[in-house]
Every structure is written in structure tokens, then in C-alpha cells.
Backbone as CSV, one residue per row, in Angstrom:
resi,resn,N_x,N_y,N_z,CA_x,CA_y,CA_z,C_x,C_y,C_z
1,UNK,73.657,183.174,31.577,74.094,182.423,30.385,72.884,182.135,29.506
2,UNK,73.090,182.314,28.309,71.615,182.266,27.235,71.649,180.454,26.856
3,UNK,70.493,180.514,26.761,70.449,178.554,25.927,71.406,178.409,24.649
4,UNK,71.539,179.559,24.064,72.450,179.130,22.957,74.254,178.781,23.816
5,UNK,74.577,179.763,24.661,75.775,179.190,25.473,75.964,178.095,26.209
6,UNK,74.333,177.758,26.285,75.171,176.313,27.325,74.857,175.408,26.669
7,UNK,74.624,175.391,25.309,74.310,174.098,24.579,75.962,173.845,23.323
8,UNK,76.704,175.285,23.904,78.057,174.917,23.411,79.184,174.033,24.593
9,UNK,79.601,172.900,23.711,81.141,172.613,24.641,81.942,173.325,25.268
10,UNK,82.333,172.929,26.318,83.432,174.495,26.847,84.717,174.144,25.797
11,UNK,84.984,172.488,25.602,86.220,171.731,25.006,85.385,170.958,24.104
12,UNK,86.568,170.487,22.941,86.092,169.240,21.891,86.197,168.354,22.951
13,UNK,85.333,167.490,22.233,84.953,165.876,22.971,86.002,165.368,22.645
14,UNK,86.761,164.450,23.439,87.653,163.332,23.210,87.204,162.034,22.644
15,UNK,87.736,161.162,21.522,86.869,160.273,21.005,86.440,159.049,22.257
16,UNK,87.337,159.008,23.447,86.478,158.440,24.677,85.197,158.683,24.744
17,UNK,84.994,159.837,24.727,83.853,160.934,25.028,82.979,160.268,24.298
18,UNK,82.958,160.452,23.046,82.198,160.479,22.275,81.942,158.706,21.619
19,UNK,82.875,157.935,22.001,82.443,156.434,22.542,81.618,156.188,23.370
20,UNK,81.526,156.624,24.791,80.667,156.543,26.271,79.354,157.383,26.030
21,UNK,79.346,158.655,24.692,77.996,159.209,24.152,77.378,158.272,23.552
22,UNK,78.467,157.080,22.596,77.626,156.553,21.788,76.911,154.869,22.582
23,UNK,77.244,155.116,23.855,76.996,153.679,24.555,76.377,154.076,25.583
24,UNK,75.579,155.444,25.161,74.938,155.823,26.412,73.395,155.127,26.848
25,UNK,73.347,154.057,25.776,71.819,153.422,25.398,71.878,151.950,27.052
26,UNK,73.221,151.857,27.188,73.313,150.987,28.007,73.266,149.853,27.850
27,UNK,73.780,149.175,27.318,73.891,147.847,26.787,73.185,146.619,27.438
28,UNK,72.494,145.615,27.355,71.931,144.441,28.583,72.966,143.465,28.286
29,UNK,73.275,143.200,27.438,73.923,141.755,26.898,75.474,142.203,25.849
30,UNK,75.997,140.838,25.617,77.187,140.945,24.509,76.682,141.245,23.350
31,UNK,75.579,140.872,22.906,74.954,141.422,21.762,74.868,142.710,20.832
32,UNK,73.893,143.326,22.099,73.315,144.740,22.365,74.803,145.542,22.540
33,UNK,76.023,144.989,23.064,77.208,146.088,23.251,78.125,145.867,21.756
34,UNK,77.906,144.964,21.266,78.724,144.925,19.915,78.286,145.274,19.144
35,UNK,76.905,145.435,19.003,75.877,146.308,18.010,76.282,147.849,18.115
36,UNK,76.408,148.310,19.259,76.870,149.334,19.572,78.019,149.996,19.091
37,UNK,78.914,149.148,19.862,79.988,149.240,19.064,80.500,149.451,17.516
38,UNK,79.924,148.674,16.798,79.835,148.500,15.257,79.085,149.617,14.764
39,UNK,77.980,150.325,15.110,77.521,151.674,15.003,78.327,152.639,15.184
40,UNK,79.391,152.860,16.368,80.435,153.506,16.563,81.305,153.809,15.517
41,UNK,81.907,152.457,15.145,82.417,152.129,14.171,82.393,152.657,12.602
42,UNK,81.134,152.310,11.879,80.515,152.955,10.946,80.501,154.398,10.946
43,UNK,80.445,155.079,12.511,80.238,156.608,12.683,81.422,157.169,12.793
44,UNK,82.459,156.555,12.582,83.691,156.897,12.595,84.408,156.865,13.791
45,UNK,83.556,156.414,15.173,84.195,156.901,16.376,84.888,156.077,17.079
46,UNK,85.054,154.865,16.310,85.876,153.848,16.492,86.660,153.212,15.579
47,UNK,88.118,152.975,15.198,88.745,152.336,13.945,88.279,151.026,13.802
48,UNK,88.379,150.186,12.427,87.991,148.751,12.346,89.313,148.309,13.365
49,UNK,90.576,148.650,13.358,91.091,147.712,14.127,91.091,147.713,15.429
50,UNK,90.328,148.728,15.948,90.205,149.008,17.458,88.907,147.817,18.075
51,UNK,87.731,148.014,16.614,86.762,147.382,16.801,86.853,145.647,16.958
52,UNK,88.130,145.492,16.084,88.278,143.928,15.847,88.855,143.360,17.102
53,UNK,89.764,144.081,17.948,90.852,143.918,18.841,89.507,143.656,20.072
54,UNK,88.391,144.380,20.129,87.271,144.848,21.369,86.219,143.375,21.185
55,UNK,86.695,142.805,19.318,85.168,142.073,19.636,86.209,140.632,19.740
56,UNK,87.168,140.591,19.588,88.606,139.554,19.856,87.975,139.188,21.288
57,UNK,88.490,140.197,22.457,88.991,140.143,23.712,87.255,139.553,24.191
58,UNK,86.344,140.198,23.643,84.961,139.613,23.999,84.686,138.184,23.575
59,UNK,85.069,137.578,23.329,85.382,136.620,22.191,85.958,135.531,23.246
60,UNK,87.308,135.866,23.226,88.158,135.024,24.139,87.611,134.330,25.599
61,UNK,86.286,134.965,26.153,86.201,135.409,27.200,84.631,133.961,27.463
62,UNK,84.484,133.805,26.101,83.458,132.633,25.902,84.107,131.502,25.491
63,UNK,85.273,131.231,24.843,86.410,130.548,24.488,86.746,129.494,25.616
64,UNK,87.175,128.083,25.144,87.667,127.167,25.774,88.994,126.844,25.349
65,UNK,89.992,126.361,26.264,91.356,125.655,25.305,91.357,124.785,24.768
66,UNK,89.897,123.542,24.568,90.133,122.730,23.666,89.710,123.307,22.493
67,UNK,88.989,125.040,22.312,88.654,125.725,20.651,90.072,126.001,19.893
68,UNK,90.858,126.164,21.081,92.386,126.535,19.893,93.540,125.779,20.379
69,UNK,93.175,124.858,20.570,94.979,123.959,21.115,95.171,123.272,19.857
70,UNK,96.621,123.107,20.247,97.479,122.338,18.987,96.882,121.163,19.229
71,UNK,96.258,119.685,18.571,95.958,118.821,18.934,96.903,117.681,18.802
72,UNK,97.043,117.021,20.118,98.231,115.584,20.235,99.228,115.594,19.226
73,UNK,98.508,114.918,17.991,98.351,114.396,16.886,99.830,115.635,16.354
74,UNK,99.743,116.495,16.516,100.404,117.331,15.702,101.428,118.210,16.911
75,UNK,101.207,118.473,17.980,102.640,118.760,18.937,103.827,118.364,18.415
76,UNK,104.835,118.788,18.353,106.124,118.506,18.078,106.824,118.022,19.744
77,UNK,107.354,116.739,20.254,107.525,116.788,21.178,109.012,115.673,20.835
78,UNK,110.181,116.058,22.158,111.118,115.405,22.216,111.191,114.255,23.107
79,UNK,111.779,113.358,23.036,111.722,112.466,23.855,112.870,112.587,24.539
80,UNK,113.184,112.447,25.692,113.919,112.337,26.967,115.447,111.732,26.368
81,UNK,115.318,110.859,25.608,115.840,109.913,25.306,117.370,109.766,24.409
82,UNK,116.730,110.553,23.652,116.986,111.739,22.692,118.422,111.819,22.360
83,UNK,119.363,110.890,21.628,120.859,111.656,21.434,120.840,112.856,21.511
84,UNK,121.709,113.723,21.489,122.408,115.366,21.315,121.981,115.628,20.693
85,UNK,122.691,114.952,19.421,123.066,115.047,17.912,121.617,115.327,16.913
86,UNK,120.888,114.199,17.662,119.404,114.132,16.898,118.106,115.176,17.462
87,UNK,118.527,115.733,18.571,117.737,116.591,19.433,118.074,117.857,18.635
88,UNK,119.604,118.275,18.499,119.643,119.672,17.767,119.084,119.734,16.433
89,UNK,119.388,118.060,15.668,118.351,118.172,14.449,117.165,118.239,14.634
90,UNK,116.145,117.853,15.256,114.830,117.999,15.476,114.278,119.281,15.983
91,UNK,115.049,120.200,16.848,115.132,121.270,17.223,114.987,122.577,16.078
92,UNK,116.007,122.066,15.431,116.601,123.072,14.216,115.619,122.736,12.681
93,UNK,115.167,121.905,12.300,114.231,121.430,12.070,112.635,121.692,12.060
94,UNK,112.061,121.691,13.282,110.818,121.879,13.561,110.112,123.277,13.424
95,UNK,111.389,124.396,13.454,111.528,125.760,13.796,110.477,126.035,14.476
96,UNK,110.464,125.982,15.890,109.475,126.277,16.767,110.908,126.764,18.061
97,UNK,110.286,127.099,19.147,111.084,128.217,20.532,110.988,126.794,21.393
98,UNK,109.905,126.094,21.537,109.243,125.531,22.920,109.008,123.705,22.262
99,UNK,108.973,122.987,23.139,109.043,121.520,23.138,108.777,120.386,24.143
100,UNK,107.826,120.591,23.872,107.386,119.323,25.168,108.351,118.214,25.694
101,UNK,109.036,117.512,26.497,110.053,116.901,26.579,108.836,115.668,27.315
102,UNK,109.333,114.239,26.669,108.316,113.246,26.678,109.425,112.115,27.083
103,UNK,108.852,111.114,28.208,109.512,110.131,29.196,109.028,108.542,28.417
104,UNK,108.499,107.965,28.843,108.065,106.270,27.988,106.832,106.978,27.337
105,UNK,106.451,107.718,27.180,105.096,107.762,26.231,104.491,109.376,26.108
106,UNK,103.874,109.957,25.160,103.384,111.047,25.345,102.647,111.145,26.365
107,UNK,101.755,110.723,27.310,101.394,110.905,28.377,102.473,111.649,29.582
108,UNK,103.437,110.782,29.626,104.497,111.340,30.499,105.241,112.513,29.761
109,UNK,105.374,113.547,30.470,105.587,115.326,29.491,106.204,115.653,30.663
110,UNK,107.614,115.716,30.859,108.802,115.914,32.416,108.817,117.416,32.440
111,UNK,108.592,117.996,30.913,108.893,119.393,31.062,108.939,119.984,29.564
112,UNK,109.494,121.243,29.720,109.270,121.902,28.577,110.621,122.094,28.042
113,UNK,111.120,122.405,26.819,112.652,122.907,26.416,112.674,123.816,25.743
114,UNK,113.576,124.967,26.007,113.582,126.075,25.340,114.463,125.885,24.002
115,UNK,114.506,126.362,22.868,115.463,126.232,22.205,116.668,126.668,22.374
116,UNK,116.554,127.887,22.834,117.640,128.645,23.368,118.516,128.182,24.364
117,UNK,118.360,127.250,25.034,118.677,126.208,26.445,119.668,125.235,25.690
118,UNK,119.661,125.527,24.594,120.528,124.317,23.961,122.092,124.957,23.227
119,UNK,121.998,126.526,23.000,122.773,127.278,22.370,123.888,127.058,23.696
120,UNK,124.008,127.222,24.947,125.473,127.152,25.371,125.609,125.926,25.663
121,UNK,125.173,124.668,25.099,125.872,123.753,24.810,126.494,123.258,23.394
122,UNK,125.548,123.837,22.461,126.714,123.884,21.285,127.869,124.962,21.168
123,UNK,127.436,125.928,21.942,128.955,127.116,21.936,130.249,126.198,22.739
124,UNK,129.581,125.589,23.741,130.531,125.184,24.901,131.047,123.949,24.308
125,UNK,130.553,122.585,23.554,130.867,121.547,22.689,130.798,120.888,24.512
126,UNK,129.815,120.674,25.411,130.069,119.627,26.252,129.270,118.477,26.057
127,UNK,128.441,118.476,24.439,127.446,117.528,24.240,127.789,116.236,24.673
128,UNK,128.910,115.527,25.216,129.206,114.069,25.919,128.745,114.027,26.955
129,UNK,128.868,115.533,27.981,128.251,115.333,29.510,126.885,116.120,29.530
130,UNK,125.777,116.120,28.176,124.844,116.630,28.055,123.478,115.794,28.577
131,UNK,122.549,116.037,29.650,121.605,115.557,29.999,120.443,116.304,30.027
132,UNK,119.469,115.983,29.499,118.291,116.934,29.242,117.440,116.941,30.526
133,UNK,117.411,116.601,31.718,116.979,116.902,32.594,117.661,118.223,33.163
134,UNK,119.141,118.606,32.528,118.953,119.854,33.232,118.895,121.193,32.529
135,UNK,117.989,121.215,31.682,117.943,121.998,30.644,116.691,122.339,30.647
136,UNK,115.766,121.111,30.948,114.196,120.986,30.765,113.592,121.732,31.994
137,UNK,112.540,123.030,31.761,111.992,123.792,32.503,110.061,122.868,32.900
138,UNK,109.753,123.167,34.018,108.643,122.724,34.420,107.191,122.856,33.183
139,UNK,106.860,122.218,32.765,105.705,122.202,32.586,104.401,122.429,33.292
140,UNK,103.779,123.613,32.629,102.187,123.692,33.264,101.097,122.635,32.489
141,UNK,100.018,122.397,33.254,99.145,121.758,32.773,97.961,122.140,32.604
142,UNK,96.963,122.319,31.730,95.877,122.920,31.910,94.648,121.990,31.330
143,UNK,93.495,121.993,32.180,92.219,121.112,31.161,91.857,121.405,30.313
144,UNK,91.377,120.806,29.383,90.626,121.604,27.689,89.862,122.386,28.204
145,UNK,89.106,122.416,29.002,87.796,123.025,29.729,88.097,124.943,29.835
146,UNK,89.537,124.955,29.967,89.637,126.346,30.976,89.184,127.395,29.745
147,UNK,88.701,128.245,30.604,88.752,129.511,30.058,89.777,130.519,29.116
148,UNK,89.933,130.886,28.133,90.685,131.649,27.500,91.176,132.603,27.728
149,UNK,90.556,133.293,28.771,90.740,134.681,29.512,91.682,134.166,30.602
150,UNK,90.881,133.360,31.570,91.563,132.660,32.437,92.846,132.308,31.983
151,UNK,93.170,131.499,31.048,94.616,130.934,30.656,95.380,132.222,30.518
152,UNK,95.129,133.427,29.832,96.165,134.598,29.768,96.459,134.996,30.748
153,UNK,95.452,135.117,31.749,95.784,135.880,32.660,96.757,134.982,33.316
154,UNK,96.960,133.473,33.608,97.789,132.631,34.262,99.053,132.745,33.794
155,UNK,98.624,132.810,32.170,100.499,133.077,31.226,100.879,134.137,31.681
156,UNK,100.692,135.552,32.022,100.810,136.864,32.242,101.486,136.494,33.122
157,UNK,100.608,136.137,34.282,101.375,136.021,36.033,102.279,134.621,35.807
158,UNK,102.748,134.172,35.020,103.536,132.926,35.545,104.844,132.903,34.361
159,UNK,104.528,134.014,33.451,105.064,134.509,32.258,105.657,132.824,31.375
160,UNK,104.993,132.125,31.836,105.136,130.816,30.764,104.105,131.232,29.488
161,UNK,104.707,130.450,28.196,104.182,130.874,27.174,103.618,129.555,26.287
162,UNK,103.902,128.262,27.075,103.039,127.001,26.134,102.470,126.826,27.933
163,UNK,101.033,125.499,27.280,100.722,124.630,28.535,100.569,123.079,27.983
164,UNK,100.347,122.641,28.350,100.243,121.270,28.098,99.190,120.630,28.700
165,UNK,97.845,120.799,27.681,96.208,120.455,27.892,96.183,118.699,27.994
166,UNK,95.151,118.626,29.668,94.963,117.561,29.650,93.215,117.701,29.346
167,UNK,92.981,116.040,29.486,91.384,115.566,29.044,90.614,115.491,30.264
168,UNK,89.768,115.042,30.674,88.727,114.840,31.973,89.894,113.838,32.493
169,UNK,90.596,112.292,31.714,91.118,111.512,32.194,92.787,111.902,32.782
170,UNK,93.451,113.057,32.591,94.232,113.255,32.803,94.720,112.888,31.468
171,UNK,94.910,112.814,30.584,95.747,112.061,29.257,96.153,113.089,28.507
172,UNK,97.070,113.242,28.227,97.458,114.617,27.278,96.875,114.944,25.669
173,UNK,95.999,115.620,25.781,95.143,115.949,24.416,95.556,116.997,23.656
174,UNK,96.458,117.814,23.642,97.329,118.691,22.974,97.979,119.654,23.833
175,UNK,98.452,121.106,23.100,98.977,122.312,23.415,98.764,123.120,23.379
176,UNK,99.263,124.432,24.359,98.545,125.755,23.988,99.475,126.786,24.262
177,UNK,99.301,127.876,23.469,100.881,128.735,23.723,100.067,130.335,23.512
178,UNK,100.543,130.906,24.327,100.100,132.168,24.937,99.877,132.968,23.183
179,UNK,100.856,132.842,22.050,100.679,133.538,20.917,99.026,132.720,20.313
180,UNK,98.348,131.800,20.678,97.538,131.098,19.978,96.316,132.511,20.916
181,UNK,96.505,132.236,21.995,95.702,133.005,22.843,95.477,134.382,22.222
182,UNK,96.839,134.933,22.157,96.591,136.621,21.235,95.805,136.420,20.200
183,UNK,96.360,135.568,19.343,95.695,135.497,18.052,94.443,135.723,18.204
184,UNK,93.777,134.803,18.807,91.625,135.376,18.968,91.683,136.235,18.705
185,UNK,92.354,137.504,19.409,92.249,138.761,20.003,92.969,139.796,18.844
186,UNK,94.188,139.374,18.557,94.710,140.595,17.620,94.565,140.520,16.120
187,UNK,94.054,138.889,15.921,94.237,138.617,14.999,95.424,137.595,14.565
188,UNK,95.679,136.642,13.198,97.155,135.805,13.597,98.400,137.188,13.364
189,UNK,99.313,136.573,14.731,100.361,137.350,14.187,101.704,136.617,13.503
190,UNK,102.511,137.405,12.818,103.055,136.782,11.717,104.723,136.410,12.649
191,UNK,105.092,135.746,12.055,106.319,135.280,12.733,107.578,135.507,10.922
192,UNK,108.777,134.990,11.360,109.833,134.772,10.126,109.280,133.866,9.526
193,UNK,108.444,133.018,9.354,108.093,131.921,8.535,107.107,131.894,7.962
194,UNK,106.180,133.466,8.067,105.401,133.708,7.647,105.323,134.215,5.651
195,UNK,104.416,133.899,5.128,105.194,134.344,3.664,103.651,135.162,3.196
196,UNK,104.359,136.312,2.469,103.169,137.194,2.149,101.900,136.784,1.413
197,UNK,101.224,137.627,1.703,99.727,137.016,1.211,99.738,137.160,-0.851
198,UNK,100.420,138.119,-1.529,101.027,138.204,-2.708,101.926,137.013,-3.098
199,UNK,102.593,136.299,-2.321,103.706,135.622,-3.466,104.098,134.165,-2.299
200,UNK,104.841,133.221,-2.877,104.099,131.986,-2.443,105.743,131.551,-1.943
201,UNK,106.778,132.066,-2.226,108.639,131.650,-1.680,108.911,132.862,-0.775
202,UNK,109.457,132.729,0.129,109.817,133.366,0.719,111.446,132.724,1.391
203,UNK,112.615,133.910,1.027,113.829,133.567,1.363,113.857,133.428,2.606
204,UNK,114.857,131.998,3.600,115.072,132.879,5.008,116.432,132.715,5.249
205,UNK,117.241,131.873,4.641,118.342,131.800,4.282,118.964,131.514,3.070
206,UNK,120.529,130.977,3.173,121.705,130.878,1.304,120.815,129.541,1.613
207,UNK,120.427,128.815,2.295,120.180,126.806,2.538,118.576,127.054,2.888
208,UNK,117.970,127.441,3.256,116.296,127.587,3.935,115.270,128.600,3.116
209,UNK,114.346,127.977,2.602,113.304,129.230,1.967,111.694,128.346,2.853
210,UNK,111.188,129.342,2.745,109.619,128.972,3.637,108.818,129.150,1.759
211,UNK,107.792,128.035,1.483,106.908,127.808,0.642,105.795,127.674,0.875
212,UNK,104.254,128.147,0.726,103.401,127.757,0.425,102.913,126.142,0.012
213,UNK,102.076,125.647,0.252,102.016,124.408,0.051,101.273,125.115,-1.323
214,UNK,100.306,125.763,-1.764,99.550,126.250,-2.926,100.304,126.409,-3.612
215,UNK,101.858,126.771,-3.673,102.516,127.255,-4.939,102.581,126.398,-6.429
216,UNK,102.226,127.161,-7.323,101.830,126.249,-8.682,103.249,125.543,-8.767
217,UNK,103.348,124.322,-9.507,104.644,123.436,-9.816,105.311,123.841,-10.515
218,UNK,105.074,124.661,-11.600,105.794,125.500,-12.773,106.650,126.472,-11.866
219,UNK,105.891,127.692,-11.222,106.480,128.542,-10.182,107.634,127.877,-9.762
220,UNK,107.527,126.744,-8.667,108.536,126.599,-7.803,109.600,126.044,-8.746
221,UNK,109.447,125.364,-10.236,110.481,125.039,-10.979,111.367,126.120,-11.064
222,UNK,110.304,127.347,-11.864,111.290,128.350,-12.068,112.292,129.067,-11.162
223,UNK,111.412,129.100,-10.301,111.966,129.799,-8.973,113.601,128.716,-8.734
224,UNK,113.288,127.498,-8.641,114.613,126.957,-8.082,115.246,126.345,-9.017
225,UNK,114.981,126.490,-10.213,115.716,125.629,-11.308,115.185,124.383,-11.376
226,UNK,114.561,123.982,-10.990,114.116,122.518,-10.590,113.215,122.003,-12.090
227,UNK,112.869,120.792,-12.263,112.192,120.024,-13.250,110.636,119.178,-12.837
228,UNK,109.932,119.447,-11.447,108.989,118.715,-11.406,108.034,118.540,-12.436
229,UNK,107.508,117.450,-12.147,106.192,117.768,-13.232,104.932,117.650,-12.609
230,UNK,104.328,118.401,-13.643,102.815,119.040,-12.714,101.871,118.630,-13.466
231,UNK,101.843,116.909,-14.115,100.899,116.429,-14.754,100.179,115.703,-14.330
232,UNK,100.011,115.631,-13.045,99.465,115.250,-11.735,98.778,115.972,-10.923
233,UNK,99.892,116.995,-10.330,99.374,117.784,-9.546,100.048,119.248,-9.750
234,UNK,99.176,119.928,-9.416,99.481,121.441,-9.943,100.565,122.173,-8.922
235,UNK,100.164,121.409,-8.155,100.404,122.602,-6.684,102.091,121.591,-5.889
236,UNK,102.948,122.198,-5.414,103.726,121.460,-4.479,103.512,120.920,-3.405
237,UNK,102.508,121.192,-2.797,101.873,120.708,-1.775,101.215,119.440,-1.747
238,UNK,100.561,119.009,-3.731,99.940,118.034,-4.200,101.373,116.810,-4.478
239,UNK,102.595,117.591,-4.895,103.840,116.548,-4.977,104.402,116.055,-3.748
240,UNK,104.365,116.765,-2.757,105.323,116.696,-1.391,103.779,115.522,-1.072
241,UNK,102.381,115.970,-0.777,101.648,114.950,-0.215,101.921,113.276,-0.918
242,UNK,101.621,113.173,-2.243,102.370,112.156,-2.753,103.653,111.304,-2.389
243,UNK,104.458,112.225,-2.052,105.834,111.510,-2.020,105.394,110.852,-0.302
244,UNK,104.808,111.380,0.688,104.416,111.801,2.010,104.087,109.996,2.327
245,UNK,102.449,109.574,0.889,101.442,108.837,1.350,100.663,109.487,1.784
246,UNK,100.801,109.969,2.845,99.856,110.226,4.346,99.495,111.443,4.447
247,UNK,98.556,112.460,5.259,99.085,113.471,5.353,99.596,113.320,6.471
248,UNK,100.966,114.214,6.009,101.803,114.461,7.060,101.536,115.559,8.342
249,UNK,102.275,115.551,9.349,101.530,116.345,10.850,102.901,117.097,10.802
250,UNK,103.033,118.437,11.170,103.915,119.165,11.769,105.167,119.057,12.444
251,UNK,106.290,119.293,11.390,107.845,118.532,11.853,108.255,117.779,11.084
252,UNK,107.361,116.810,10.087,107.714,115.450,9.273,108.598,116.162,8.556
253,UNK,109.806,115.685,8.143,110.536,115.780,6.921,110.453,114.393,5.901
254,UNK,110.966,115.096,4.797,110.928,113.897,3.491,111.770,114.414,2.668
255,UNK,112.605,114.023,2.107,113.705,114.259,0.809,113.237,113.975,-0.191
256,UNK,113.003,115.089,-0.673,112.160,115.394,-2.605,113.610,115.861,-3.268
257,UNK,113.633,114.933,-4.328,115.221,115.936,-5.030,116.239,116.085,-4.614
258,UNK,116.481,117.218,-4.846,117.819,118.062,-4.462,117.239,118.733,-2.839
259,UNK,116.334,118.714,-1.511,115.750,119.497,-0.979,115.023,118.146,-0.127
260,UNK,115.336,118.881,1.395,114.703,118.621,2.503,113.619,118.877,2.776
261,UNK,112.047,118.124,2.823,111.317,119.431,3.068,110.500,118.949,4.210
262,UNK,110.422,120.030,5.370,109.889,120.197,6.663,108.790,120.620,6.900
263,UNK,107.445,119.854,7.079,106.531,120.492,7.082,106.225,121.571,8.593
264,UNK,105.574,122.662,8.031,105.896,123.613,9.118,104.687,123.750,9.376
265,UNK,103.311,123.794,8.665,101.893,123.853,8.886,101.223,122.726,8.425
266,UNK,100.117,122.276,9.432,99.305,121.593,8.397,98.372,121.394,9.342
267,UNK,96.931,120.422,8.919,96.033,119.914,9.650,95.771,118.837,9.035
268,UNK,94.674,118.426,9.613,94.051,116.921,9.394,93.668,116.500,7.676
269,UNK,93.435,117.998,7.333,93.151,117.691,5.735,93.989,118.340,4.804
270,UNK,94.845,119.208,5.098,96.319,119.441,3.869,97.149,120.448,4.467
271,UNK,98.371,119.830,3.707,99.197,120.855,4.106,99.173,122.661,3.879
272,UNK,100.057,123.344,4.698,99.716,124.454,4.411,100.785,125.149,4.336
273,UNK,101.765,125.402,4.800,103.544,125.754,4.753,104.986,124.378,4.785
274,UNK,105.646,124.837,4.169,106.824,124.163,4.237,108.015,124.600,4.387
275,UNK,108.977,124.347,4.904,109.865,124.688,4.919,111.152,123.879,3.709
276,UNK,111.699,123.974,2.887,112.200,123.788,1.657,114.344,123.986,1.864
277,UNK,114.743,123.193,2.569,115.834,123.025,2.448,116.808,122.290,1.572
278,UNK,118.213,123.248,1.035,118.906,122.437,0.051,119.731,121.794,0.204
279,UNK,119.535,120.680,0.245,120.567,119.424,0.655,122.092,119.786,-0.559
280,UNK,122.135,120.174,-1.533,123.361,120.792,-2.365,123.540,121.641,-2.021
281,UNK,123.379,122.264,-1.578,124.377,123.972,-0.690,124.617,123.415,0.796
282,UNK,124.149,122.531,1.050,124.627,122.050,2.932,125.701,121.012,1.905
283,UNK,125.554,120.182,0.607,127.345,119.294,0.926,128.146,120.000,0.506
284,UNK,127.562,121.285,-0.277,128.687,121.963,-1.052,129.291,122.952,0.143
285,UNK,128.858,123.354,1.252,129.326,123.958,2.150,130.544,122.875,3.324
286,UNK,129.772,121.887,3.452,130.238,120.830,3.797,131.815,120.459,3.858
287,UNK,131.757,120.626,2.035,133.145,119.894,1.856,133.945,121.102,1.391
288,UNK,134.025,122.624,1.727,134.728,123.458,1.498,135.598,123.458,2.903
């Protein structure tokens, strides 16, 4: 065989191949392998979203659950206590799957509730002999402390999808739900209540639209016929906080107008989604 033949491939390289060529430097640290990587990258031999997904999962792996839990303050949780009547509103309401179920105080957390756990009792109408102890599934508990990697791998094998983070003292300091976990990693993923990064209303029903808290005041007039005025504040998010006082935490409703509105996002310093229900198409449905 001549040097020019054996310096040919017998086969094309597979872009594996030619990943494990480009990491043939041997990496010492997380550093030195994401540098790598990102060279890959640039060289074409890796996609950005392959790259983002690789430096995610590396990511997660230094990660604690008190870096991404829902905090106290903002959990949506039911109380034990709970009429029917006011549980399916709070349920239907909050638009969330999962619900902490809470005994004399948020500390005490008996269990978790599915939303879905509640559908064959409104099909069935036995809401008189309805008790939420037997509906309510076990709660896991986890310390702020744990690992991020660690926690998936526990959701995986135990296929639960919230936990319920305690403090050093045992005291319940928020939540954590297996989609918060992806997110590091894939990036956020979008759910029905999500509204495009272009335009600020998004339909989800004839009675329910999801809003932007940013949407200019003029916009949402036009959009719903409505008359606010925006000589105050520009934004709906700046009218709904007003009407609020406070900022409001995740779940609050308040009646603006003609319209229910549910806050669906927010944090410590502004709102960020709403949910925008029409109290005139629920009486006009009402009384047909």
C-alpha cells in the first residue's frame, strides 16, 4: 500500500467521528471541554442546538434546587379545607396540572393534587360525598441543597413531576417540577399559555385569552373594544398593578371592567403574563 493510500479513509467520518477528532486534545476540566466544544461548533461539527442542550446538561450538574424553585411566596397551594365548589375555581383558575394540598398552615403539605383527579368528580356530580384526602397523591420532599442532576434522575425513577423543597429547618421554602429541571437543559419550553415572542394576545378560548403584561394600553383597547386609559400607564400590566396595590404573586385574580384577570406569571418585581377572562360572555352564556 503507497502513503498516498493509507492516508485515504476507507469510509466518510461520521460527525461522532469527527466530534471525538475534535476532542482529541483531552479535556482536564468543564472549561477546557466547552471550549472545545464551541470550536466544534463554529467548525460546523456540532449544531448551536446540540451545543446549547450539551452546555444545559453540564450546567444542571453544578445546579442546586434552591437556583430554580418556585419560591413559597408564589406556589399556588390548596388548602385541605377547601369547599368543592371553590377548589374547582381555584383549580380552573390558576391553570397549572399539580397543587400542593396544605393542612393548618403551609408548613403542613398532606400531598399533591392532580387536576385531572378532579374531572370524574365533576362528570360523576358526587361533589356532596367529595373528600380531598382521597384524591390527594403523596408528596415528595426535597432540600434546597440537592443536586439538579440528582433531582431528575429521582423524577425519572419515581416518575413524579413537582417536589416540595424544604430549608435546613424542615420548613417549606418553595417548589420544584421536573419541566423547571428541563428547562436549564433544553431551554424554557412553551406550554398553551405561552404567547409568541411577535405579538402580545393570544386566543385560548370564546371566554379566556393569555396577555402579556407589556402589552401597550391602546393595543389591548383595540384588540377588545375596551376604553382604558393610558395616561398613567402605558402598559396593562402598569393598570392591572394599580388596581392590584401590591405586586401580585401567581393565581391572584382581580376584576378590571368587563374581565377577570388571573395572574399567571410574575416575580418579586412585575408582572409578566395574565390570563384575561370575560366576565360578559360567562353571564351571557349563563343565562341562555
Amino acid at each position: 500500500m503507497t502513503d498516498e493510500q493509507s492516508t485515504i479513509d476507507p469510509k466518510p467520518r461520521s460527525w461522532i467521528d469527527k466530534i471525538a477528532n475534535a476532542l482529541s486534545g483531552e479535556p482536564t476540566d468543564t472549561k477546557s471541554l466547552l471550549e472545545l466544544l464551541r470550536n466544534a461548533e463554529q467548525d460546523q461539527l456540532l449544531d448551536a442546538d446540540a451545543l446549547g442542550i450539551i452546555e444545559g446538561a453540564l450546567q444542571v450538574s453544578s445546579m442546586q434546587v434552591r437556583d430554580i424553585m418556585i419560591p413559597r411566596s408564589q406556589v399556588v397551594t390548596v388548602s385541605s379545607k377547601l369547599p368543592v365548589n371553590e377548589l374547582v375555581e381555584l383549580v380552573t383558575n390558576a391553570s397549572h396540572s399539580r397543587f400542593p394540598v396544605i393542612g393548618e398552615n403551609a408548613d403542613n403539605v398532606m400531598g399533591i393534587l392532580l387536576a385531572k383527579d378532579l374531572l370524574p368528580l365533576l362528570l360523576q356530580g358526587n361533589s356532596e360525598r367529595f373528600d380531598i384526602k382521597d384524591v390527594v397523591r403523596p408528596a415528595t420532599f426535597v432540600p434546597e441543597s440537592k443536586r439538579l442532576n440528582v433531582l431528575l434522575r429521582e423524577f425519572r425513577e419515581t416518575r413524579h413531576h413537582m417536589a416540595i423543597v424544604i430549608d435546613e429547618y424542615g420548613s417549606v421554602c418553595g417548589a420544584v417540577t421536573i419541566e423547571d429541571v428541563l428547562e436549564q437543559i433544553v431551554g424554557e419550553i412553551e406550554d398553551e399559555y405561552d404567547v409568541d415572542d411577535d405579538s402580545y394576545i393570544k386566543k385560548f378560548d370564546d371566554e379566556n385569552h393569555i396577555v402579556k403584561a407589556l402589552t401597550p394600553v391602546d393595543e389591548f383597547n383595540e384588540y377588545f373594544e375596551t376604553d382604558f386609559s393610558d395616561q398613567e400607564f402605558t402598559t396593562i400590566g402598569g393598570l392591572v398593578l394599580q388596581q392590584f396595590g401590591h405586586i401580585p404573586e401567581r393565581g391572584e385574580t382581580i376584576n378590571i371592567g368587563p374581565f377577570l384577570v388571573t395572574i399567571l406569571n410574575a416575580d418579586s418585581r412585575q408582572i409578566k403574563l395574565l390570563k384575561i377572562t370575560s366576565t360578559l360572555v360567562s353571564v351571557r352564556k349563563g343565562s341562555t
